[in-house]
C-alpha positions as CSV (number, residue, x, y, z in Angstrom):
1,X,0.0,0.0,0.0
2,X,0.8,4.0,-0.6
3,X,1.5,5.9,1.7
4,X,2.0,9.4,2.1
5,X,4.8,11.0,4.3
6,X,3.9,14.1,5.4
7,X,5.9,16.1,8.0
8,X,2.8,17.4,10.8
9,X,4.2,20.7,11.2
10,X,4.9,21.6,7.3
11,X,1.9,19.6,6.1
12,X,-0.6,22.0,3.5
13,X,-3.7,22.9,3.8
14,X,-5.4,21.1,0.6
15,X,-9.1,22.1,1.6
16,X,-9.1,25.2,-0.6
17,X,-5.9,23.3,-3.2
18,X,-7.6,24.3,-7.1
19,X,-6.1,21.7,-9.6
20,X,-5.5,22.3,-13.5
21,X,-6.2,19.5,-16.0
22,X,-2.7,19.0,-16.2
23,X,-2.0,19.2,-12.3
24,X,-5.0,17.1,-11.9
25,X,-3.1,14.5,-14.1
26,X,0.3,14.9,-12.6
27,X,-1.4,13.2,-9.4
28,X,-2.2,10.3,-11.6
29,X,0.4,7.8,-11.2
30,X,0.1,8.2,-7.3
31,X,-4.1,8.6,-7.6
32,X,-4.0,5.4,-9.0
33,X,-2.0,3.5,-7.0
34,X,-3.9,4.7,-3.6
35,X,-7.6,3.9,-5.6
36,X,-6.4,0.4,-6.9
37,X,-5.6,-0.3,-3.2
38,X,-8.8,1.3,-2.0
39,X,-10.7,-0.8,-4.5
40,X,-8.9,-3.9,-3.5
41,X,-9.9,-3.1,0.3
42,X,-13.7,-2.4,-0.5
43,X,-14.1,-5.9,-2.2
44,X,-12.1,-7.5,0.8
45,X,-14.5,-6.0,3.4
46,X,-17.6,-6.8,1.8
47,X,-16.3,-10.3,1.1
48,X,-15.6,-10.4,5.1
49,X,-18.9,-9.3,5.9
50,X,-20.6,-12.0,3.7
51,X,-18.8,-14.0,5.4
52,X,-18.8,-13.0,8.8
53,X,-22.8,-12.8,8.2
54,X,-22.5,-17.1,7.1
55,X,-20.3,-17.5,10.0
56,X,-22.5,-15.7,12.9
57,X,-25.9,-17.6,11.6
58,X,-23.9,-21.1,12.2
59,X,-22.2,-20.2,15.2
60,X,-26.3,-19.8,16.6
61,X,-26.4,-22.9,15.7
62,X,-23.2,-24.5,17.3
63,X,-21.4,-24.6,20.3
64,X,-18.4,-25.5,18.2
65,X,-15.2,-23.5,19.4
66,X,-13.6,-23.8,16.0
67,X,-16.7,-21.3,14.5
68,X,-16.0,-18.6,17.4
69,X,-11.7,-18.7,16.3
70,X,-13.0,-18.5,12.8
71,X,-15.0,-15.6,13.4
72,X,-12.7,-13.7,15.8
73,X,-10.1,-14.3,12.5
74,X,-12.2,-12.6,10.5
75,X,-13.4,-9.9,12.4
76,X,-9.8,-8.8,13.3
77,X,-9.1,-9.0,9.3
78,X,-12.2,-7.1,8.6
79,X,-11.0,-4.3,11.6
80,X,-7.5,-4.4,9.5
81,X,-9.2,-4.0,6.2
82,X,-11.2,-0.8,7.0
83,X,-8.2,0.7,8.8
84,X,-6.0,0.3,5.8
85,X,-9.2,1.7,3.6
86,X,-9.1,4.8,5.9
87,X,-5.5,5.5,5.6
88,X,-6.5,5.3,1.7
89,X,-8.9,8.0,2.1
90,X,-7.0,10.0,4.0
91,X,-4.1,9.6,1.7
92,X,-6.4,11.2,-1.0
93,X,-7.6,13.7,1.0
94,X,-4.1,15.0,1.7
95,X,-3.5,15.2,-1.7
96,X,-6.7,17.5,-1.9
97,X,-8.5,14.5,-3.7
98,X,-11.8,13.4,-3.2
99,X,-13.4,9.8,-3.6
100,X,-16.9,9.0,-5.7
101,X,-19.3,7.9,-2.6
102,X,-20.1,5.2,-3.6
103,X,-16.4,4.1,-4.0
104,X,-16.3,3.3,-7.6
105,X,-12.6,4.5,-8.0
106,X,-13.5,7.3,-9.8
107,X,-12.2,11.0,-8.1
108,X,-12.6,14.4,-7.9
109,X,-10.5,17.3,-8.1
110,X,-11.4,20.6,-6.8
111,X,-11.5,23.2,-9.7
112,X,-12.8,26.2,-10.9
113,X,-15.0,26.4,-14.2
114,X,-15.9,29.7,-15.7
115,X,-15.9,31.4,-12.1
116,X,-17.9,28.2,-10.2
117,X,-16.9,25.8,-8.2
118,X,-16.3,22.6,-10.0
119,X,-14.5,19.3,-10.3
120,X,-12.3,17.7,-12.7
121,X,-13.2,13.7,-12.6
122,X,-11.3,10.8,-13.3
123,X,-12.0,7.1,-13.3
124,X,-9.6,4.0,-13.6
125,X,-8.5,3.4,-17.3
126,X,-8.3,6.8,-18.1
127,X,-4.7,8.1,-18.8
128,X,-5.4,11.6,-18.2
129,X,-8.1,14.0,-16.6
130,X,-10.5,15.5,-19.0
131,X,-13.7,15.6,-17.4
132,X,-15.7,17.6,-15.5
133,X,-19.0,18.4,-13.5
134,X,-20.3,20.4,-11.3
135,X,-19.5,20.3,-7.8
136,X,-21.3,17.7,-5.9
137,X,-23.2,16.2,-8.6
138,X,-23.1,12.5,-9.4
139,X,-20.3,10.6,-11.9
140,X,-23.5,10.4,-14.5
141,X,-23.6,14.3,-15.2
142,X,-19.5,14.1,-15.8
143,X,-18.9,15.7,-19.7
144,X,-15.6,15.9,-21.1
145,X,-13.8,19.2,-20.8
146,X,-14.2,21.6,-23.9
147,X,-10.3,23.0,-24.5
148,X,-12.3,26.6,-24.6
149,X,-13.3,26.4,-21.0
150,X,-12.2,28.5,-19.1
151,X,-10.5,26.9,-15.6
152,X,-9.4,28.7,-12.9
């Protein structure tokens, strides 16, 4: 996994950080790596809580000690997994990225479009960032960026 050294007393402020296409796209090769890993971790701890879900309806069933070590396994894995997915997030964030809710893989990039507050999206498979919508809105209203735009 990624992760991002950052020094607590020169660390930046990246709540207010604006990115360019091409600073957006900079981020890439680090962007990616921290979503593949998030990605990787979401499919782990839903796969965990299936089957921590099959385990707890036959351990009310048995008295079996084996089931309650199985499930104590997986619960400590689980507790790892969303650990690791938060320092993923927060590795983003310090880079002044934001995560799709739902995680999909696909980010957000503060910007500014034609004086409003706006994003520049990416999603995995995409080599560089050329989309765009408005702040907040969902991945489906994302539209490619016209080169006439005018950002930041």
């Amino acid at each position: 996994m990624v992760h991002v050294v950052e020094n607590r007393d020169d660390r930046q402020d990246t709540s207010n950080q604006k990115f360019t296409p091409q600073q957006a796209t900079d981020t890439l090769p680090l962007v990616e790596t921290i979503v593949r890993d998030m990605l990787r971790l979401n499919r782990q701890i839903a796969a965990q809580k299936d089957q921590l879900a099959g385990l707890d309806a036959l351990e009310a069933k048995s008295e079996r000690e084996d089931f309650a070590e199985e499930l104590d396994d997986v619960r400590e894995s689980l507790m790892h997994a969303e650990q690791e997915l938060s320092v993923c997030l927060r590795e983003l964030a310090s880079l002044g990225v934001k995560p799709h809710i739902p995680l999909t893989g696909a980010v957000d990039f503060p910007t500014t479009i034609n004086a409003q507050p706006a994003s520049l999206c990416w999603k995995p498979g995409e080599s560089t960032v050329n989309h765009w919508h408005e702040q907040g809105a969902p991945l489906e209203q994302r539209r490619r960026l016209d080169p006439r735009t005018a950002i930041l």
